[in-house]
DRENDO-1510 file (C-alpha; in Angstrom, 1 decimal, always signed):
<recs>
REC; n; res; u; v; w
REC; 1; UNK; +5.1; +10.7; -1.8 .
REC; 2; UNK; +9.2; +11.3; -1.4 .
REC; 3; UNK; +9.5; +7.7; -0.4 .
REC; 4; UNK; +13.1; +8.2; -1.4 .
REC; 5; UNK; +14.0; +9.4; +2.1 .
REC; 6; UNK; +16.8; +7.5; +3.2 .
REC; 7; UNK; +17.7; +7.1; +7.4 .
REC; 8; UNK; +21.1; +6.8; +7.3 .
REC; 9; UNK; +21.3; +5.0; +10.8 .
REC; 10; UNK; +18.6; +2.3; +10.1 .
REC; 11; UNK; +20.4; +1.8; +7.0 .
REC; 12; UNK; +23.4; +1.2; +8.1 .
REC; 13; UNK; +21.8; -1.4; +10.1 .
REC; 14; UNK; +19.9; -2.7; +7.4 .
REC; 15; UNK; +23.2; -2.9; +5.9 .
REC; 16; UNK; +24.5; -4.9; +7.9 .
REC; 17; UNK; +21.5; -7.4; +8.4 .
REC; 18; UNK; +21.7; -7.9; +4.5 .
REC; 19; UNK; +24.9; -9.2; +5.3 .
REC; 20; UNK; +24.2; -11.3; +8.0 .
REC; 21; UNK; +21.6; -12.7; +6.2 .
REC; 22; UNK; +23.5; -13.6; +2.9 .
REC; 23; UNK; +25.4; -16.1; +5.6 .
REC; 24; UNK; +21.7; -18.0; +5.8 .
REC; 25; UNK; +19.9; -19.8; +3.4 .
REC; 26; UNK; +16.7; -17.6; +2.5 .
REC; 27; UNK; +13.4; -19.2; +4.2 .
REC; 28; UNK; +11.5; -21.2; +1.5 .
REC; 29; UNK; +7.3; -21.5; +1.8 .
REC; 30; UNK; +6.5; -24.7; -0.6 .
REC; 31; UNK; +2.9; -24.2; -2.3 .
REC; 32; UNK; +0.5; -25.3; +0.4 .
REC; 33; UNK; -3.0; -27.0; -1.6 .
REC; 34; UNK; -5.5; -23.4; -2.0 .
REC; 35; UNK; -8.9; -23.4; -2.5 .
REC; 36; UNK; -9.7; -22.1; -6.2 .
REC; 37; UNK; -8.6; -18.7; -6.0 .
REC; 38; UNK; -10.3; -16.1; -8.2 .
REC; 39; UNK; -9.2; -12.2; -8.9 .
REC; 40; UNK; -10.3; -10.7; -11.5 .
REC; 41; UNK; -8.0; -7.8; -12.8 .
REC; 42; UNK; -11.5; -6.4; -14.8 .
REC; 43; UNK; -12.8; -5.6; -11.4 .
REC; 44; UNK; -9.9; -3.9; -9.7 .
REC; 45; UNK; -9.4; -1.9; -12.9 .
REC; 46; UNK; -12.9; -0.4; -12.5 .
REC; 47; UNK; -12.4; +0.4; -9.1 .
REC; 48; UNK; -9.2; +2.1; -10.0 .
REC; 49; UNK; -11.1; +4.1; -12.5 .
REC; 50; UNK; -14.5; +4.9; -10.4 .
REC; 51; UNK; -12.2; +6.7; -7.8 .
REC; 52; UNK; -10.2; +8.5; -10.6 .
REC; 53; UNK; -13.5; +9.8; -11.7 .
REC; 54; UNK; -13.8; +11.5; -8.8 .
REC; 55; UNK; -11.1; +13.8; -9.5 .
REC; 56; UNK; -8.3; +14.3; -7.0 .
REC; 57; UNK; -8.4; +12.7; -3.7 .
REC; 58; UNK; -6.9; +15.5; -1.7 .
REC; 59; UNK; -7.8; +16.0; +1.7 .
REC; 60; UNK; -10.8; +18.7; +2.5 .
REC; 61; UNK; -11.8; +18.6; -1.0 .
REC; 62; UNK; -15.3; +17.2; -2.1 .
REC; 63; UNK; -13.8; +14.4; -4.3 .
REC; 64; UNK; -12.0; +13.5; -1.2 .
REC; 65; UNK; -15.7; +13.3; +0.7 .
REC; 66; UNK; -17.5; +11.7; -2.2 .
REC; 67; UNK; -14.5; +9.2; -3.0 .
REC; 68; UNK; -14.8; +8.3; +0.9 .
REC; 69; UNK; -17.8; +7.7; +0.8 .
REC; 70; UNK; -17.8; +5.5; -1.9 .
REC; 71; UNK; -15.6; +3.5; -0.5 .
REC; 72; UNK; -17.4; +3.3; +2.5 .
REC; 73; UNK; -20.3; +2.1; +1.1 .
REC; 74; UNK; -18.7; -0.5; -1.7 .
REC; 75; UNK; -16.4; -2.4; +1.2 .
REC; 76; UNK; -19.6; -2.6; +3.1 .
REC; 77; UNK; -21.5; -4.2; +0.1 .
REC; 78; UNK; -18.4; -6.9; -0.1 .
REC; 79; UNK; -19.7; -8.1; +2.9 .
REC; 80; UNK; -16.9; -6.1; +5.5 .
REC; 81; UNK; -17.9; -5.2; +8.9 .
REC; 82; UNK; -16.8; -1.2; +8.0 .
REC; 83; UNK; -16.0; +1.4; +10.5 .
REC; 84; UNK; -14.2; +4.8; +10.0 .
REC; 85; UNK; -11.0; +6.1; +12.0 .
REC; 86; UNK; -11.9; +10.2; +12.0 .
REC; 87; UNK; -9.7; +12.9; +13.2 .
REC; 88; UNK; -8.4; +16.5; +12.5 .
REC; 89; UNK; -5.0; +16.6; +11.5 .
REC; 90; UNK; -2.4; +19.2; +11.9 .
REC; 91; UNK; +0.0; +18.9; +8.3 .
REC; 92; UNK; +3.7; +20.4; +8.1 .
REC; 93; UNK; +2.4; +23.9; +6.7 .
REC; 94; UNK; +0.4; +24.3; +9.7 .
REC; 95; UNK; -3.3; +23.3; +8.3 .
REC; 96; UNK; -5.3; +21.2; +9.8 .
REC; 97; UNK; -7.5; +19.1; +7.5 .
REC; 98; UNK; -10.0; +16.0; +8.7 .
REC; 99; UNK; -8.6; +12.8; +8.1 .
REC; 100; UNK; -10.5; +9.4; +7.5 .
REC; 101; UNK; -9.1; +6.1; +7.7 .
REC; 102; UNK; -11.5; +3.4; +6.2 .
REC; 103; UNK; -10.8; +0.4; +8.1 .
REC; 104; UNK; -12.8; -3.1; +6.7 .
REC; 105; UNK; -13.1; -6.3; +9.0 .
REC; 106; UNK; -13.6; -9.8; +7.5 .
REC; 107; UNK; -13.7; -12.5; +10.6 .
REC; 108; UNK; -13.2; -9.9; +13.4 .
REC; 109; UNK; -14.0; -12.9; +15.8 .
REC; 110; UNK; -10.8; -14.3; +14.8 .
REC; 111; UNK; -7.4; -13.8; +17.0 .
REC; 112; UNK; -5.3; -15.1; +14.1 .
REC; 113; UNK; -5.4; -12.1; +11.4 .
REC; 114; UNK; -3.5; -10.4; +8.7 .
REC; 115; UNK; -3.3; -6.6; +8.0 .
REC; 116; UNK; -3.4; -5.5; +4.3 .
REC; 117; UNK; -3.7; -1.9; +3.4 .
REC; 118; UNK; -3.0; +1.2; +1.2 .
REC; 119; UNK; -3.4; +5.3; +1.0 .
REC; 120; UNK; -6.3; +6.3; -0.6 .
REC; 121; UNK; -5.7; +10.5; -0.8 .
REC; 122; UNK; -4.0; +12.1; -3.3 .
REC; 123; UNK; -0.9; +14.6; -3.3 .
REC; 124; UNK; -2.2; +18.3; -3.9 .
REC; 125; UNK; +1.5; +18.8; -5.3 .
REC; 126; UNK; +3.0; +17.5; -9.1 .
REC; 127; UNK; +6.5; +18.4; -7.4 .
REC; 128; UNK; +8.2; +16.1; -9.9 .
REC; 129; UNK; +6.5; +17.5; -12.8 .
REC; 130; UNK; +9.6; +19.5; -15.5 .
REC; 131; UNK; +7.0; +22.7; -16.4 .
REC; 132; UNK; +6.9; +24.8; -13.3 .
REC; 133; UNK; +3.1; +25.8; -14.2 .
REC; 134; UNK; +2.0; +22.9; -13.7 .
REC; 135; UNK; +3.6; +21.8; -9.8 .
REC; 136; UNK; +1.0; +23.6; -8.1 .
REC; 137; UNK; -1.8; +21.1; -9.8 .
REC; 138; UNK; -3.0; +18.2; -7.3 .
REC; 139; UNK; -2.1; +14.7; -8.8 .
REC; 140; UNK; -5.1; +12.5; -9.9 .
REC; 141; UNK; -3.4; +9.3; -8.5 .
REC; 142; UNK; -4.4; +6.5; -10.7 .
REC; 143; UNK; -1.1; +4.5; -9.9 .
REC; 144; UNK; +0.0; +6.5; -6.5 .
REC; 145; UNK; -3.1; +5.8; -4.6 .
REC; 146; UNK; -6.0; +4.6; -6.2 .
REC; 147; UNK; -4.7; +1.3; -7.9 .
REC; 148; UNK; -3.4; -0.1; -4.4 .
REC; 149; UNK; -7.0; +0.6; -3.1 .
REC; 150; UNK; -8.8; -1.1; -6.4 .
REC; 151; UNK; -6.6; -4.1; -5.9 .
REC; 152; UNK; -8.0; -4.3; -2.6 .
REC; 153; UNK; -10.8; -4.0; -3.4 .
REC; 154; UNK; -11.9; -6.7; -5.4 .
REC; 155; UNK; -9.2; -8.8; -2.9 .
REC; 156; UNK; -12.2; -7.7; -0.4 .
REC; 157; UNK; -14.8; -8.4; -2.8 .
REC; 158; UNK; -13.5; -12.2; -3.2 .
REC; 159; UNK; -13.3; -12.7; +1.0 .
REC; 160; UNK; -16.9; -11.6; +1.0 .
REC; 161; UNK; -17.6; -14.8; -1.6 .
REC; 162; UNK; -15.4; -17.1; -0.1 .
REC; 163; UNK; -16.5; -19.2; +3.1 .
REC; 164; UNK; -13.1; -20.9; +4.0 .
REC; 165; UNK; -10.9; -18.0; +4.9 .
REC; 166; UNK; -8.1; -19.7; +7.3 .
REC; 167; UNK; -7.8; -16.0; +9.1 .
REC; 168; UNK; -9.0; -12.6; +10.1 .
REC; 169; UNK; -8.6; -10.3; +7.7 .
REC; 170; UNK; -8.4; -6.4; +8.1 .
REC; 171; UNK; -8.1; -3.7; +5.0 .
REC; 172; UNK; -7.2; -0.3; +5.6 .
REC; 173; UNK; -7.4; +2.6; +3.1 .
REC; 174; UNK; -5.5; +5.3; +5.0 .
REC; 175; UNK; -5.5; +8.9; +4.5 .
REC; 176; UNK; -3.4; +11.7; +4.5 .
REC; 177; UNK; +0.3; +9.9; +2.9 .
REC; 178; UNK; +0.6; +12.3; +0.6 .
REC; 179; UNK; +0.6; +15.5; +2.1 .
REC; 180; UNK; +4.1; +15.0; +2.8 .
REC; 181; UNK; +7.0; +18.3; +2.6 .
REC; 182; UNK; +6.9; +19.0; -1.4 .
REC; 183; UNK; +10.2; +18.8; -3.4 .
REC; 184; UNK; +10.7; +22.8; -3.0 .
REC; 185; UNK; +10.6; +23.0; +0.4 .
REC; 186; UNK; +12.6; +22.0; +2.9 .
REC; 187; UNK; +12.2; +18.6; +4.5 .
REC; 188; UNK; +10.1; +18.1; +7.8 .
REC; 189; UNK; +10.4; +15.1; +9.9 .
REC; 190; UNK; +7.6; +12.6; +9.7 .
REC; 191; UNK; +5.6; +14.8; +6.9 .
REC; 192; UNK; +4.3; +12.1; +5.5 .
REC; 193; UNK; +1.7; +9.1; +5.9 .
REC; 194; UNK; -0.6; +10.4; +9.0 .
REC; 195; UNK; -2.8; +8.5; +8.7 .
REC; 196; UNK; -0.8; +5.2; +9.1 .
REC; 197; UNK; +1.1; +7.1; +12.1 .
REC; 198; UNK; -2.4; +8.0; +13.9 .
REC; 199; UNK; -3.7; +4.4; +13.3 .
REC; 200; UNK; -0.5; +3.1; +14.3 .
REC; 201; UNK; -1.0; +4.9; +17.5 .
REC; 202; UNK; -4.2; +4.9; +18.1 .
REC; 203; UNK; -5.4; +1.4; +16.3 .
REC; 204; UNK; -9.1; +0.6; +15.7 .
REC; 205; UNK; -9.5; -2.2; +18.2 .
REC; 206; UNK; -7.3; -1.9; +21.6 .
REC; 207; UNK; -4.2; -4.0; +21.6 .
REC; 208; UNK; -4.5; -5.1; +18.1 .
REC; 209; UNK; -2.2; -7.3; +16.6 .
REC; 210; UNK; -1.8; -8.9; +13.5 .
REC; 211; UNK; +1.1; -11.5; +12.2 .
REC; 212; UNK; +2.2; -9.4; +8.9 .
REC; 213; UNK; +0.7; -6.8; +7.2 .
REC; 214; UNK; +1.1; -6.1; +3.2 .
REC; 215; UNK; +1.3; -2.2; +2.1 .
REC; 216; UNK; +0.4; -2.0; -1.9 .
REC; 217; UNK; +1.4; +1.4; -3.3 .
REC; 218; UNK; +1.7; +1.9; -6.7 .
REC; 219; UNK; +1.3; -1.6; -8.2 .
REC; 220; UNK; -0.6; -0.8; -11.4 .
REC; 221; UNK; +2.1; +0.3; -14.1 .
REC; 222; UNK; +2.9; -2.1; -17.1 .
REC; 223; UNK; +6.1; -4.0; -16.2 .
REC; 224; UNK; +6.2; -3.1; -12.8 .
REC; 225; UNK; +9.5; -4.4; -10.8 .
REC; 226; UNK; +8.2; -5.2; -6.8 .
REC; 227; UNK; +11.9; -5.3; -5.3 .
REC; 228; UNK; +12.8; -6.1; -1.7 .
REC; 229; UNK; +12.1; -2.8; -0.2 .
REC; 230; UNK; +14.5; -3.1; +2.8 .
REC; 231; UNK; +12.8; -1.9; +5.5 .
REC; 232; UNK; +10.5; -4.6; +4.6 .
REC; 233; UNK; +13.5; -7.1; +5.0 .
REC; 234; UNK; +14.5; -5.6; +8.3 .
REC; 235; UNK; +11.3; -5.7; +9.9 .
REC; 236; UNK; +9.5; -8.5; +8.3 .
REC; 237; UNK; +11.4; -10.7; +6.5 .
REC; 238; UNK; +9.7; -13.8; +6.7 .
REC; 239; UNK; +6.7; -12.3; +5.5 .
REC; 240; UNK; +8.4; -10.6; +2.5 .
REC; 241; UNK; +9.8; -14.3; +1.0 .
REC; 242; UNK; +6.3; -15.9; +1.7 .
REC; 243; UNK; +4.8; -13.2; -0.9 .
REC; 244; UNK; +7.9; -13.2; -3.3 .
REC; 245; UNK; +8.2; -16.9; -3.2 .
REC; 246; UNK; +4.1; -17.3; -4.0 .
REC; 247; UNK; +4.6; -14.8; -6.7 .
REC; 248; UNK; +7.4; -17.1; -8.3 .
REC; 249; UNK; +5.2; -20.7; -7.6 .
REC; 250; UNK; +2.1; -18.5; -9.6 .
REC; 251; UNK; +4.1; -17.8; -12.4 .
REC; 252; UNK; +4.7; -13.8; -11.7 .
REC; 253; UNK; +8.6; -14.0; -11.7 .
REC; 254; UNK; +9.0; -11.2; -14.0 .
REC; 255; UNK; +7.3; -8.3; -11.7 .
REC; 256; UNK; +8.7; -10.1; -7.7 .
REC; 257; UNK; +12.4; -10.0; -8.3 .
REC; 258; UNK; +14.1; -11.4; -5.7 .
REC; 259; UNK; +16.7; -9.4; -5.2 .
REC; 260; UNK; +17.3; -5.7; -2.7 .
REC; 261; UNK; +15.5; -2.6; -4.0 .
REC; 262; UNK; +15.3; +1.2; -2.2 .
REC; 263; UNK; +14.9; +2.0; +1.6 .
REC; 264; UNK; +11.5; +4.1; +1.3 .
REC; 265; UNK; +9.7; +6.1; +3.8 .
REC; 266; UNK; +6.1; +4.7; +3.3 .
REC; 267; UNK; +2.9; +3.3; +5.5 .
REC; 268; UNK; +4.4; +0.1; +6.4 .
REC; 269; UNK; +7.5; +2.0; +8.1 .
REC; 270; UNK; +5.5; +3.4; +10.8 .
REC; 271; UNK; +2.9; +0.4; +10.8 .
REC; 272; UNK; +6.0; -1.5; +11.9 .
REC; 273; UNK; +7.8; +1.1; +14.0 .
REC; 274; UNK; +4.6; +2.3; +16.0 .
REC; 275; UNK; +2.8; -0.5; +15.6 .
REC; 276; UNK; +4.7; -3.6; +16.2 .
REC; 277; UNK; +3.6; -5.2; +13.2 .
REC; 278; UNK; +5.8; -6.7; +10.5 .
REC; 279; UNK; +4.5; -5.1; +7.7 .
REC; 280; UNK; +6.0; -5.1; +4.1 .
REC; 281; UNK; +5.7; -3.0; +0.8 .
REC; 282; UNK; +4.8; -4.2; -2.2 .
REC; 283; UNK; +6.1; -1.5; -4.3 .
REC; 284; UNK; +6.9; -0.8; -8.0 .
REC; 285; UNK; +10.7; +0.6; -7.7 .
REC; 286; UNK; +13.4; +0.1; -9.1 .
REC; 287; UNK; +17.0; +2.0; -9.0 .
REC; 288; UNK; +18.4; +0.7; -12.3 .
REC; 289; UNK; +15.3; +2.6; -14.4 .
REC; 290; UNK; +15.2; +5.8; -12.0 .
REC; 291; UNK; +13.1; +4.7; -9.4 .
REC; 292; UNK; +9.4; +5.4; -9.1 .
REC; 293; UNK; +7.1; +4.9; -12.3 .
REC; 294; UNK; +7.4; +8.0; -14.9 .
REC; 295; UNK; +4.2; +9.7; -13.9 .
REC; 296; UNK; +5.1; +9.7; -10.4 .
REC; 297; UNK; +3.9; +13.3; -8.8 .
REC; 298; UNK; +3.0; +14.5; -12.3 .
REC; 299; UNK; -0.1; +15.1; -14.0 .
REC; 300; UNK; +0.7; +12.0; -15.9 .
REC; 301; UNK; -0.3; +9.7; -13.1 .
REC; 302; UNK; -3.6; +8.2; -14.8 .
REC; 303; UNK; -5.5; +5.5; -15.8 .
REC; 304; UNK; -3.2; +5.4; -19.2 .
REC; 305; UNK; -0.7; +4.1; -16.5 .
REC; 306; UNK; -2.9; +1.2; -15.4 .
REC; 307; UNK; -2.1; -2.6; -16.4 .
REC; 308; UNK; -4.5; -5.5; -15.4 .
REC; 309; UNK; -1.6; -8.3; -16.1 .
REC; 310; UNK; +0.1; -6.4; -13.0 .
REC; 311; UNK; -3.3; -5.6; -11.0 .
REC; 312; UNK; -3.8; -9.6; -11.4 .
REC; 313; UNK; -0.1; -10.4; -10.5 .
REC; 314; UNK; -0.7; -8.7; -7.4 .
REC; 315; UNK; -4.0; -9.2; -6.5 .
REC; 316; UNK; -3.7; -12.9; -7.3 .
REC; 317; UNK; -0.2; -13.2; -5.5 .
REC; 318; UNK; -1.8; -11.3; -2.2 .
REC; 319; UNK; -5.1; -13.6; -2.2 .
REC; 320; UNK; -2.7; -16.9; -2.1 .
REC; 321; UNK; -1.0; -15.8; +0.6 .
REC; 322; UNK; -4.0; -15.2; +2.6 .
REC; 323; UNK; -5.3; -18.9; +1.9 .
REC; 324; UNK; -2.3; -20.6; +2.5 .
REC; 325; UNK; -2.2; -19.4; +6.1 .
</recs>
């Protein structure tokens, strides 16, 4: 996805809020007691790789319909009341492909919930790869894609075990991010993540609201650096230093730095624009190293990408937060 889309308006204001907020002392979340929290980075890892197998996600493709289904059926088996957002959706080139959002209720009795989620299709592009021959070849998606969904995953798998969740929980595996204006072709407003925008629009239960929501997109890659994504500070600031600060009391310093990364066009942007929820991104970007992770858009973006210290720094840091509400 070409998160690197910068609105030059909103970042002026974000600018501006940075420096507002410099003036204030940053909110601090002390370590509320947890019940024993488990995530096991073995599990997510395989769920990374069983939707790799597939081949790539991209939308109207049978890997696409099998991996769906798949998912379908494994979030059901983790004890989620599971129901599918369907609808045929126009893209920038003027297809129209059928999109499915996978959308995964723990405790939908409850008022009190938090929104996690993360795109589950793949791009049909390598725009960033150097050899020309290969741009036209769709991107398998081990980091961009699948290893937010794995993470997920086994997050779900653990809410279906545990008996003492403090909140409603709701997981959504959107479709159609990707499909977003490639590199050689001149940008088109809103290209990307449709499937966030139609949910956002048009969400599963009427007037649904949620106190935060958590994006995970690309948060499998050794050494990953999850910076302040600042739309993510705009919008939901508070819940941004609850996750970073967890991260820090768990011990996962080196991968949450605390400190401003990139303004990127992803899921959460129109999750909180559309939606009215503060939503943030959990992200692996960084400007100092280039940005996004090497394999980004290439046909390097595999499972030789994928780290379980970082799937368990993640996946542990995310399943904290949702106990100690």
């Amino acid at each position: 996805m070409n998160k690197k889309i910068f609105l030059y308006t909103l970042l002026c204001l974000l600018i501006f809020s940075a420096c507002q907020s410099n003036k204030k002392s940053k909110p601090s979340v002390s370590a509320q007691p947890l019940p024993k929290i488990e995530f096991s980075a073995d599990s997510a890892y395989r769920y990374i790789a069983e939707q790799v197998a597939f081949g790539p996600r991209t939308p109207g493709s049978k890997a696409h319909q099998d991996c769906g289904d798949y998912l379908y059926t494994k979030m059901q088996s983790f004890g989620a009341q599971v129901q599918e957002q369907k609808a045929d959706i126009t893209t920038w080139d003027g297809k129209t492909f059928p999109m499915r959002n996978i959308i995964a209720s723990y405790l939908p009795e409850k008022q009190e919930r938090v929104l996690l989620f993360a795109h589950w299709d793949c791009r049909p592009w390598s725009d960033m790869e150097s050899d020309a021959k290969e741009r036209m070849k769709a991107v398998l998606g081990a980091n961009d894609g699948a290893s937010g969904v794995g993470v997920l995953m086994e997050i779900a798998r653990q809410l279906g075990k545990q008996n003492q969740l403090p909140i409603g929980v709701d997981i959504i595996f959107f479709d159609l991010e990707d499909y977003g204006v490639p590199d050689w072709e001149r940008d088109v407003k809103n290209s990307w993540c449709l499937g966030s925008q139609y949910w956002a629009k048009h969400p599963h239960k009427n007037a649904y609201n949620a106190r935060y929501g958590i994006l995970l997109d690309m948060v499998g890659t050794k050494n990953a650096c999850f910076m302040w994504e600042l739309f993510s500070k705009h919008y939901a600031s508070q819940a941004l230093y609850k996750v970073w600060n967890q991260a820090q009391a768990l011990g996962y310093g080196q991968y949450f730095i605390q400190g401003d990364g990139g303004v990127l066009t992803d899921d959460h942007l129109y999750i909180n624009t559309l939606a009215g929820i503060p939503s943030i991104d959990i992200i692996d970007y960084d400007e100092s190293r280039g940005g996004f992770f090497e394999g980004w858009h290439t046909q390097h973006d595999d499972m030789r990408n994928i780290d379980k210290a970082t799937l368990q720094a993640v996946g542990h840091t995310v399943l904290s937060v949702l106990y100690s509400e």
